[in-house]
N, C-alpha and C positions, 0 to 999 in steps of 0.2 A: 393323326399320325403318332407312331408311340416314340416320345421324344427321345428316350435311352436309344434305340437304334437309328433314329436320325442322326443321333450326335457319332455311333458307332461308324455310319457311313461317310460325314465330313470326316473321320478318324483325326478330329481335334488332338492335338498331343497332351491337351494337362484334364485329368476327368478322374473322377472314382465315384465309385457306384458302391453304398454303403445298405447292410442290414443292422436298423438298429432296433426296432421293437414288434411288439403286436400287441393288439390291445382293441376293445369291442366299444361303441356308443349307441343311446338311441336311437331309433331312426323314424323318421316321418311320415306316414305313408302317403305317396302320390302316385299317379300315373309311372309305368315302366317306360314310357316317351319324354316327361315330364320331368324336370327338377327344380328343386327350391334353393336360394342361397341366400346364405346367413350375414348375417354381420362376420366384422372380423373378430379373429381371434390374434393372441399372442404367445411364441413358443421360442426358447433357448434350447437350442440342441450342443451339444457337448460330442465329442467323439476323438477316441484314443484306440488309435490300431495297430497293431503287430502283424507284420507279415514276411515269412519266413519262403524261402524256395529252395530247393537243392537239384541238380540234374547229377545223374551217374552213367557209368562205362558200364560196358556187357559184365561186369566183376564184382559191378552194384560199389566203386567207388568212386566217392564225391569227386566231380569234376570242377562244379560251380557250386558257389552258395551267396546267395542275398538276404540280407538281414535289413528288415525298410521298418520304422517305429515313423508315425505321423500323427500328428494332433490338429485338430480346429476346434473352433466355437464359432455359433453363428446369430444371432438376432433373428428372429425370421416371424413373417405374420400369416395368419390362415386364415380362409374361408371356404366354409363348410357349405359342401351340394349334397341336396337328401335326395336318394330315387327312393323307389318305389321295393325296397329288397324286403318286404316283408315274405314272402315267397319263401325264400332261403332258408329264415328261423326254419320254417316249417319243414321245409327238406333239402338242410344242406348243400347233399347230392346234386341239387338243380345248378347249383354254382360253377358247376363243370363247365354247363353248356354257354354261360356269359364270358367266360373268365376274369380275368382280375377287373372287377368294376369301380374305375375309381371312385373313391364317395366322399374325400378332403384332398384340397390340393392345399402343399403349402409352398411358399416361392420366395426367396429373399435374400439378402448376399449384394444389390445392386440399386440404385434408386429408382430404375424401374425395367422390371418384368414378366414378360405375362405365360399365364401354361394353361395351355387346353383354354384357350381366349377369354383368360380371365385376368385381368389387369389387376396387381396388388400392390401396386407403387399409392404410395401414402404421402400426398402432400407436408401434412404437419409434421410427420414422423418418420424423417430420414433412417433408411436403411442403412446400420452401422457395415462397419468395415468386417472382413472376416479374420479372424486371428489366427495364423495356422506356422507350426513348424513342422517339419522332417528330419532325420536321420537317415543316409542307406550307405552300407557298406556292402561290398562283393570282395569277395575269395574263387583263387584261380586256383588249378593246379599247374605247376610249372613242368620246366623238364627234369627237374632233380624230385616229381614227384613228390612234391611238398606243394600241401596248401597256405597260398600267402593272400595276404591283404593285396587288392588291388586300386581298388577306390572307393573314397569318400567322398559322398556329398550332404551337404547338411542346408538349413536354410531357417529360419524363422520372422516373422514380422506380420505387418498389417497389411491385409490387402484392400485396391481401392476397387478391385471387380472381381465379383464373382457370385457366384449362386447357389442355393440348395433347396431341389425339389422333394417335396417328400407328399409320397404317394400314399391314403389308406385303404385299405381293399378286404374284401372278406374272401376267406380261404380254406379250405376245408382242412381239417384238423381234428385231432383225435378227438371220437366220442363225440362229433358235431362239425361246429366251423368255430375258426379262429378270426381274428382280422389282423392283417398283416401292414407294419407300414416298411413301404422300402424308402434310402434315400440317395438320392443322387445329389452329387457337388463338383463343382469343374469350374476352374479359374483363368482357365485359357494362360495367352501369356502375358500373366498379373504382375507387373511392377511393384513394389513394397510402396505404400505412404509413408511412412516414417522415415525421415531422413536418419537418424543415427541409428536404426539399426540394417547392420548391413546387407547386403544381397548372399543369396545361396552361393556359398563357394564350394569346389569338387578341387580334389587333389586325387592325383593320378601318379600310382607308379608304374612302371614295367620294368620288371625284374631283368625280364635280357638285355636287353640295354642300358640297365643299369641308369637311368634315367629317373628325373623328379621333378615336376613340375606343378604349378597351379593356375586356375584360369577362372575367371568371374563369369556367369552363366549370365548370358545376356537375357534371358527370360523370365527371372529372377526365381523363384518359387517351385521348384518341381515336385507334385505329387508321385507316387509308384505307380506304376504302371501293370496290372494286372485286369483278370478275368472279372467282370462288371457282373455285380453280384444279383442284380437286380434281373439279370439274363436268365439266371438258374433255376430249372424247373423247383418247385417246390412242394419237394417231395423227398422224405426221410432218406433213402438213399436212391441215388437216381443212376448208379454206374457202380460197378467192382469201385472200390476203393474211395467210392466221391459219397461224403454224409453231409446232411446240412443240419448247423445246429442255431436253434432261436428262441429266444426268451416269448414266454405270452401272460401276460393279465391272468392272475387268478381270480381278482376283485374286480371285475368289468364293473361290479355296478359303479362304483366311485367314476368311472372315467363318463359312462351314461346320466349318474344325476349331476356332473358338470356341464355336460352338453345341455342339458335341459336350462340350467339354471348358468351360465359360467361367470360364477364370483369365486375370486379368491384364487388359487391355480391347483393342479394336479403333475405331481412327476410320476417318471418312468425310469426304471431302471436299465439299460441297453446291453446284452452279455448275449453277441453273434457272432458266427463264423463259418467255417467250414474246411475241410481236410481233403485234400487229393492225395493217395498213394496209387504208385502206378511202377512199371520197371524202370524207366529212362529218367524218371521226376518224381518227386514230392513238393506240396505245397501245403500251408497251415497260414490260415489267417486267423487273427482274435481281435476281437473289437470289444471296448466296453464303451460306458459315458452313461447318458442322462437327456432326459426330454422331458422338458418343464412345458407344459401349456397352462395358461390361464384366459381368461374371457380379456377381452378388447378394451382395454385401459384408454378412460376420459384422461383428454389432454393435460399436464400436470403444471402448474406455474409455484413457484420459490418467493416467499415475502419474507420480506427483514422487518423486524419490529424495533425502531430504538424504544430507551425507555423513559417513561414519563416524567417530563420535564425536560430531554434535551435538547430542548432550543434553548434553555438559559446554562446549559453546561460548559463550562471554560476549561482550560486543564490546570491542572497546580502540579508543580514538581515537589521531590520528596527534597531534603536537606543535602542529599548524596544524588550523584549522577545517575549510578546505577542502582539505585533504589528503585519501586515503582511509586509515582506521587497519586492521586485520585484516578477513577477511573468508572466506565459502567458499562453492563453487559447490554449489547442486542441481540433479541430471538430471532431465530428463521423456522420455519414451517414450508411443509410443501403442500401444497391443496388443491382441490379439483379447480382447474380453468374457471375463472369468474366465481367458483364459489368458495370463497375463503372459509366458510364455516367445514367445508364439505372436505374430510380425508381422502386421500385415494389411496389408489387400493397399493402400489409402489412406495417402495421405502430406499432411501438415498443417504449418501455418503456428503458430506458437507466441507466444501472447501473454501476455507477463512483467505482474503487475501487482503494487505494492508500497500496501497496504492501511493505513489509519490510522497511520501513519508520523509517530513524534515529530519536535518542533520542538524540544529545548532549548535555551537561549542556552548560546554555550560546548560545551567537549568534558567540562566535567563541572559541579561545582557552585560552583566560584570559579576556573575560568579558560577562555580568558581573560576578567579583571575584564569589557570592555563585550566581551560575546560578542553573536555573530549571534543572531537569531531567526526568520530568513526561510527558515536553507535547512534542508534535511530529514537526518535524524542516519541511515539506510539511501538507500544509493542503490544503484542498476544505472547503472555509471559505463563511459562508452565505450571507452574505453582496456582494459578489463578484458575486454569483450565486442566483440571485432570483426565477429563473425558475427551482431551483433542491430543492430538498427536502433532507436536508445535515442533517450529524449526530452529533451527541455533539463532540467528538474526531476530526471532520475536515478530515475522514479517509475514507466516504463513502457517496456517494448521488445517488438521482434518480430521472431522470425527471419526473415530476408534470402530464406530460403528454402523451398521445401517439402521438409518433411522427415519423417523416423520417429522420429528422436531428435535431442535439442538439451538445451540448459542454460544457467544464467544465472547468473553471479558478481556476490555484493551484495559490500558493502562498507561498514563501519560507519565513522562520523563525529562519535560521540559515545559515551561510557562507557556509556552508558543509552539503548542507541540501543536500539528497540523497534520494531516492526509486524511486519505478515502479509505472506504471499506468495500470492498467485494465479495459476495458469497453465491459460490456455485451449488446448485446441488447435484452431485452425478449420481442419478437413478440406476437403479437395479438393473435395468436393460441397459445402461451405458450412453444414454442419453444425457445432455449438458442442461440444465435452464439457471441461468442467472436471477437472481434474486431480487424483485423489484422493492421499493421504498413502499411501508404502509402507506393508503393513501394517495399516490403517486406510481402508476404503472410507468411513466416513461423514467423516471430516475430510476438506476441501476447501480450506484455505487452513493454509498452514504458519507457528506462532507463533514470531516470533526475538525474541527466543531464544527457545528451550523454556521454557514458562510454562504447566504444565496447571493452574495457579489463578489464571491470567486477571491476574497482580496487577501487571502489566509488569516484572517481576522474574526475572533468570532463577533457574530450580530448581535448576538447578548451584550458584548459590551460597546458596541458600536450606536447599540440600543440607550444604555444608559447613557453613555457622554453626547449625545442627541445628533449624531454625525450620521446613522445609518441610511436615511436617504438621500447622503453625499456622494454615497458611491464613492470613495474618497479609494485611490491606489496604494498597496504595502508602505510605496516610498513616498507617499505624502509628509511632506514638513512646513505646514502653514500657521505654526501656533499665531492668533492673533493679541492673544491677551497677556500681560499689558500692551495698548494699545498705545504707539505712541511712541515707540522706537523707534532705533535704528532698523531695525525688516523686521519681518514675519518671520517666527519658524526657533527653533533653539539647538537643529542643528540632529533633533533625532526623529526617525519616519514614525508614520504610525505605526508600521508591525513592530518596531522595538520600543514605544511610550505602551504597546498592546504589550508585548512582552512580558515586561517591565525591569527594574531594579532589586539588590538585594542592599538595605539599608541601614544604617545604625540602630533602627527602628523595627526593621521589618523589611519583608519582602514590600514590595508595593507597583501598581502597572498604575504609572502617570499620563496624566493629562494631555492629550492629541491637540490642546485647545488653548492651555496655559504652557511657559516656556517653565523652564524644569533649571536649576541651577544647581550643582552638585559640590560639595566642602569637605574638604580635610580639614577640621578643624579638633586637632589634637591640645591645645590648649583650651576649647572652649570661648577663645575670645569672638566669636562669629554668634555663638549661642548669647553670651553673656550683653554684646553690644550691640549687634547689627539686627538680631534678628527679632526684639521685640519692638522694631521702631519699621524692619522689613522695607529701605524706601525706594528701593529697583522694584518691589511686589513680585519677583520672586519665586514660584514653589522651590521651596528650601528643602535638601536632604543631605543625609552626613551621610559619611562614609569614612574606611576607614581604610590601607593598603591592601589590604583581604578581599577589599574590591571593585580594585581599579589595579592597572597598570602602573607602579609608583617606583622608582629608583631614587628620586630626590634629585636626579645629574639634570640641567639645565638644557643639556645639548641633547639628551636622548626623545627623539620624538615620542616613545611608548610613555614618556615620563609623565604620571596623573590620567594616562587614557582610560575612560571611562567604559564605553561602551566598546569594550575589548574582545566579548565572545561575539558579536553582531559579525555575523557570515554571510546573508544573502541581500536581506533587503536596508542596505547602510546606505547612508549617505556619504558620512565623514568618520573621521575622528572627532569625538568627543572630549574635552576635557573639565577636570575638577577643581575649582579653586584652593588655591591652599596659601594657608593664614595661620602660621608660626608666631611666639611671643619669643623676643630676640632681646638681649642684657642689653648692647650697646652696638649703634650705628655709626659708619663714618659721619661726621658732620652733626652727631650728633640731635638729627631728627627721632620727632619719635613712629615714624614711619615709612616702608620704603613700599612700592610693587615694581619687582626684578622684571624686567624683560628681557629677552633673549636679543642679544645686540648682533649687527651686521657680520662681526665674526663669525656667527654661527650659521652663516650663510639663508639666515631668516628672514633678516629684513636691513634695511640700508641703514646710510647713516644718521639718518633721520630717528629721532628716537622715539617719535609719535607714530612712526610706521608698528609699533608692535601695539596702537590701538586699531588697529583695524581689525584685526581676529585675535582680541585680546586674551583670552579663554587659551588659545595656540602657546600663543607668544609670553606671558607673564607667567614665570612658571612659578613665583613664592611672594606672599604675601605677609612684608617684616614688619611686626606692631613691637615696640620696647615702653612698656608702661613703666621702667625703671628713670626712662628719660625724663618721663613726664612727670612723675614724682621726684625729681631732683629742682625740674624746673618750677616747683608748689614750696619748696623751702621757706620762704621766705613769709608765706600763709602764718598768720598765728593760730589763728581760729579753726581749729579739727574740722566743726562741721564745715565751714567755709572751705578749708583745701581734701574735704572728701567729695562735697558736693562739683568743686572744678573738676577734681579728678575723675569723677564719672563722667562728666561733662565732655573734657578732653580726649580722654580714651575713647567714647561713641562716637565726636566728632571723627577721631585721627581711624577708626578704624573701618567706619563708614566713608570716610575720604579714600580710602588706600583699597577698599574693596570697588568702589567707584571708579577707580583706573582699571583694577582688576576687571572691571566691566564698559572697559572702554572709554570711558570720561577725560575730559583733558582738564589742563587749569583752567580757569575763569579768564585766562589769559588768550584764549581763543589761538592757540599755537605761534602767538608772536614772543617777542624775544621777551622772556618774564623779567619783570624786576618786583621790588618788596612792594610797590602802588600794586601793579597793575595784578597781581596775585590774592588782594584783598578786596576786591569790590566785584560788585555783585548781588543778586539777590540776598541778603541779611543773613536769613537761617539755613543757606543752603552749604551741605556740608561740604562742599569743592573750593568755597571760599576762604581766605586764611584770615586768621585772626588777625585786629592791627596791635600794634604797639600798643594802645592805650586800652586795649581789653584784657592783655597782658597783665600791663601794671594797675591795672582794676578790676581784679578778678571776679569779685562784686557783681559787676556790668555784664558779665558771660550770657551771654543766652543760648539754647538749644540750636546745635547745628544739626540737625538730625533727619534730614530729607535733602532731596534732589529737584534742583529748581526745570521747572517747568517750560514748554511752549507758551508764549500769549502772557506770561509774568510781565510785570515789570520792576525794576527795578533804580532808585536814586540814591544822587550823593551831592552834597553841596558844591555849588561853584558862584562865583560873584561877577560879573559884569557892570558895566557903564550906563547911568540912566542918560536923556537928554541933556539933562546939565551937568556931565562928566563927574557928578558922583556915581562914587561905589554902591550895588545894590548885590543882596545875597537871594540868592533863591537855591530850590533843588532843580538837577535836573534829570528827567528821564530818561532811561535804558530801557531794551529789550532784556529777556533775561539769557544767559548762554544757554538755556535748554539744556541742562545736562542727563536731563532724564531721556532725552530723544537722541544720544549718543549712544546710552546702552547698549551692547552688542553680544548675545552669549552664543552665538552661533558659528561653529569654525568650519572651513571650507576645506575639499581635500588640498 
């Protein structure tokens, strides 16, 4: 049945029936009962129409006039049935007696349907949408015999149904035969897919009523509604007043050694219509557009290449926020399904997209001190990529062009810069394929760094600190080394030891394994005494207000916070040690470590309560080597009171950092007096000197370590033998363990 007048007869309300080309192919010869069908083919049809109406009075003036402008595109797939039309070449004329023989059917617009019971629905290769808008205005005449605008309606958008048959047929034509294609397209009532853009609206006025109104078409989409062109005899003039005009193939061979061979595609130019003049009416329609065919395109797949070496790639930030720091480009290519080596014959637009993409303040985890938080620590920066078409965020681009291969250089912004990568490629026909990982068809989005335990951490350095088959979480804090403390852990996770710090030194991403101790030490007395004897063990790093959270005020919790830009994966606050050289102390010590007293709503009245999160609570560490050199006066001998003097100052500033790390006196928190403050493990620096080491300077020995678990330690005492004399012996102690009080870890 001939499908144009079937649909005539349901008189469907949305339909148009289009002439867009003619044009001739080889043909096969077979039986006149007989047909042969090909593989498919592939074609984009294009079509732009003008279509004009006027009616008039016995006077021949305009009573009505419609002015309808409509556009679509469509995707559409073909297969070709060969008869037996050799006959024809030979005479024409014989064509009469068949009529229009179809000899390609194309079908497409829907994910599946069939014409002349041929099924063209294509599993792997969904039927896109059809894209189509309208324009129509009408003009009335009124009673004051003026023609006025009456209404508009308009409409553009995606539709999710619809279809376009296109017919080819051989037809008699000047000086031979021609082949004509007709096309038919009808959307029924097609809803738009695209939620933002909106439905066809009509505004309506009527003049005598002085009336205005608007109303949303519940149908969405209306084509014009005219004479189905595919109806019209065709034949140069077929009535007073009615011509038909149509474009045809000069170059038929081009279109025939494509059928033969179809690689590569052939277009067609589209320039149809036709004219009605008559008394009562005029009409003019004009159509142009384009009909692209090409052979049956192998399925297409999108691979991403990173580049050689990024499994061991880390990011490093630039000195500046918005700088870019290191970075490296990945290719994509598009290639025939399973054969990578193999191009297809489709060329694609490439779209870069940058996937959960960190925010951290700063380029790492204490600089700079007030860091950004707004911009993104991976970007695709345009300076980088000339050939893409990038977005203000640095989070998305797309090549400029259609192509077969392209690439896109990131660029990192942060030490701990982290997210995925995605690359679409959208083909020529408007088809989508996501981009698989070389090597890896089922990964679809590329992890920066290399993170196959998800943990935002690259495994290169997970790799080298020997944790990466720990599987260990962002916010793991287990340092175990030195062992022998007060806990495990120093109070920073692993993605900020991954991070890292910016340091008197240098940048530097410490140790997930060793606890990390961070110093203000602006006088240098930490460098000069503590740190070449090291006896907490340590990893020692300076720093200096530039970066850290530093005010100096006692009561300010920001006061010394260290790991201040840290935004996602924190634990705590962090704090810095700080170890000031100071003229003179009340009482005349030569060392003090301040802690923040019950006042400050920190800790009670207990003054040992500010060792338990020492690092928190001791916010300045007072050394007065003035003191100490007052109390050597009495030295005659230079080298003898230079040698105490070193002596003293290591002891007194390794004692006072030893609170600063949570140590108590040897006094084991009971009520101290000048005994019980002095005994002890001998050389361990919590111990205070006595009196007679004092006045024998001579006698001093190195206090310069932290006495241990499992020590022991003695001091003389006398007892009663059997026969009530006095007998001297030593006697043994445990030692206070002050190494196993350590504590650099603060809690929120």
């Amino acid at each position: 049945m001939n499908q144009s007048k079937q649909l005539n007869r349901k008189k469907l309300p949305l339909f148009l029936f289009i002439l867009i080309a003619l044009f001739a192919f080889n043909l096969t010869p077979a039986s006149v009962a007989e047909n042969e069908e090909t593989d498919l083919l592939e074609g984009e049809l294009t079509i732009h129409g003008v279509y004009l109406s006027q009616q008039f009075d016995d006077e021949h003036k305009i009573i009505q006039k419609e002015l309808t402008e409509y556009s679509y595109s469509a995707i559409l797939e073909l297969r070709i049935y060969y008869y037996k039309l050799d006959l024809f070449r030979d005479n024409p004329s014989t064509i009469k007696n068949y009529g229009a023989t179809t000899m390609t059917q194309v079908v497409a617009g829907s994910n599946k349907i069939s014409g002349d019971g041929a099924d063209l629905s294509s599993g792997t290769n969904k039927i896109r949408p059809m894209i189509c808008s309208m324009k129509s205005d009408t003009w009335q005449r009124n009673w004051e015999n003026k023609l006025i605008h009456v209404r508009q309606a308009s409409g553009s958008g995606s539709l999710d149904y619809g279809h376009v048959n296109l017919h080819i047929s051989m037809v008699p034509g000047p000086g031979g035969y021609i082949y004509r294609v007709t096309a038919r397209t009808g959307w029924g009532t097609a809803p738009f897919i695209r939620k933002d853009v909106p439905r066809a609206k009509t505004k309506i006025w009527d003049e005598q009523e002085k009336r205005w109104r608007e109303e949303t078409m519940k149908s969405g989409l209306i084509p014009p509604d005219y004479h189905p062109l595919n109806e019209v005899k065709f034949e140069y003039e077929t009535e007073p007043g009615k011509k038909i005009f149509f474009a045809t193939i000069t170059n038929t061979k081009v279109l025939e050694d494509f059928l033969k061979k179809p690689d590569g595609s052939v277009s067609f130019p589209i320039n149809a219509g036709y004219q009605v003049k008559q008394d009562s009416n005029e009409s003019d329609l004009r159509i142009q557009g384009s009909l692209v065919l090409r052979g049956k395109r192998k399925p297409v797949e999108a691979m991403m290449t990173p580049p050689e070496g990024f499994e061991k790639w880390m990011p490093q930030a630039d000195a500046a926020e918005n700088t870019p720091g290191n970075g490296f480009k990945v290719d994509v290519k598009i290639h025939v399904k399973d054969q990578p080596e193999e191009e297809p014959t489709q060329t694609a637009k490439f779209k870069f997209e940058l996937i959960g993409t960190s925010k951290e303040k700063g380029i790492c985890n204490n600089y700079p001190v007030n860091g950004n938080t707004g911009d993104f620590d991976l970007k695709i920066s345009k300076e980088a990529n000339p050939e893409l078409t990038v977005s203000e965020d640095g989070q998305s681009a797309e090549s400029k062009a259609e192509l077969k291969y392209s690439g896109v250089y990131l660029n990192a912004y942060d030490w701990g810069a982290y997210g995925k990568l995605k690359i679409t490629a959208v083909l020529d026909d408007g088809q989508e394929v996501i981009a698989y990982i070389e090597g890896n068809k089922e990964k679809r989005q590329l992890k920066i760094p290399a993170d196959e335990n998800d943990n935002y951490v690259a495994d290169a350095w997970e790799k080298e600190k020997g944790i990466f088959e720990k599987n260990y979480g962002p916010d793991w804090d287990d340092d175990s080394q030195p062992a022998g403390q007060r806990r495990n852990g120093d109070g920073y996770t692993l993605y900020e030891e991954y991070r890292g710090f910016q340091t008197k030194a240098g940048y530097s991403r410490t140790s997930p394994l060793k606890k990390d101790l961070f110093i203000y030490d602006p006088d240098e007395l930490v460098k000069q005494y503590y740190e070449p004897y090291n006896p907490a063990k340590l990893e020692l790093h300076y720093i200096d207000p530039t970066m850290m959270k530093f005010s100096g005020e006692a009561r300010n919790p920001e006061n010394r916070w260290v790991n201040c830009n840290s935004v996602k994966f924190n634990y705590a606050r962090q704090y810095a040690i700080f170890v000031k050289r100071w003229t003179t102390m009340e009482g005349g010590t030569a060392g003090e470590a301040n802690w923040i007293t019950s006042t400050d709503g920190l800790n009670d009245i207990d003054p040992y309560k500010g060792f338990e999160q020492p690092l928190k609570s001791i916010y300045i560490i007072k050394i007065s080597p003035p003191v100490i050199e007052r109390s050597l006066r009495g030295i005659k001998d230079p080298d003898l009171r230079q040698r105490t003097f070193q002596l003293l100052m290591a002891s007194t500033v390794i004692h006072e950092i030893g609170h600063g790390l949570g140590i108590k006196h040897h006094a084991d928190g009971k009520i101290e007096t000048d005994e019980s403050v002095i005994v002890g493990v001998f050389n361990c620096s919590m111990r205070y000197n006595t009196p007679a080491e004092y006045a024998h300077p001579e006698l001093l020995k190195p206090q310069l370590r932290f006495c241990g678990k499992g020590e022991k330690w003695k001091r003389p005492a006398e007892r009663k033998d059997k026969d009530g004399n006095t007998e001297y012996y030593f006697e043994e102690f445990n030692s206070h363990n002050c190494f196993g009080q350590l504590d650099v870890k603060s809690d929120p």
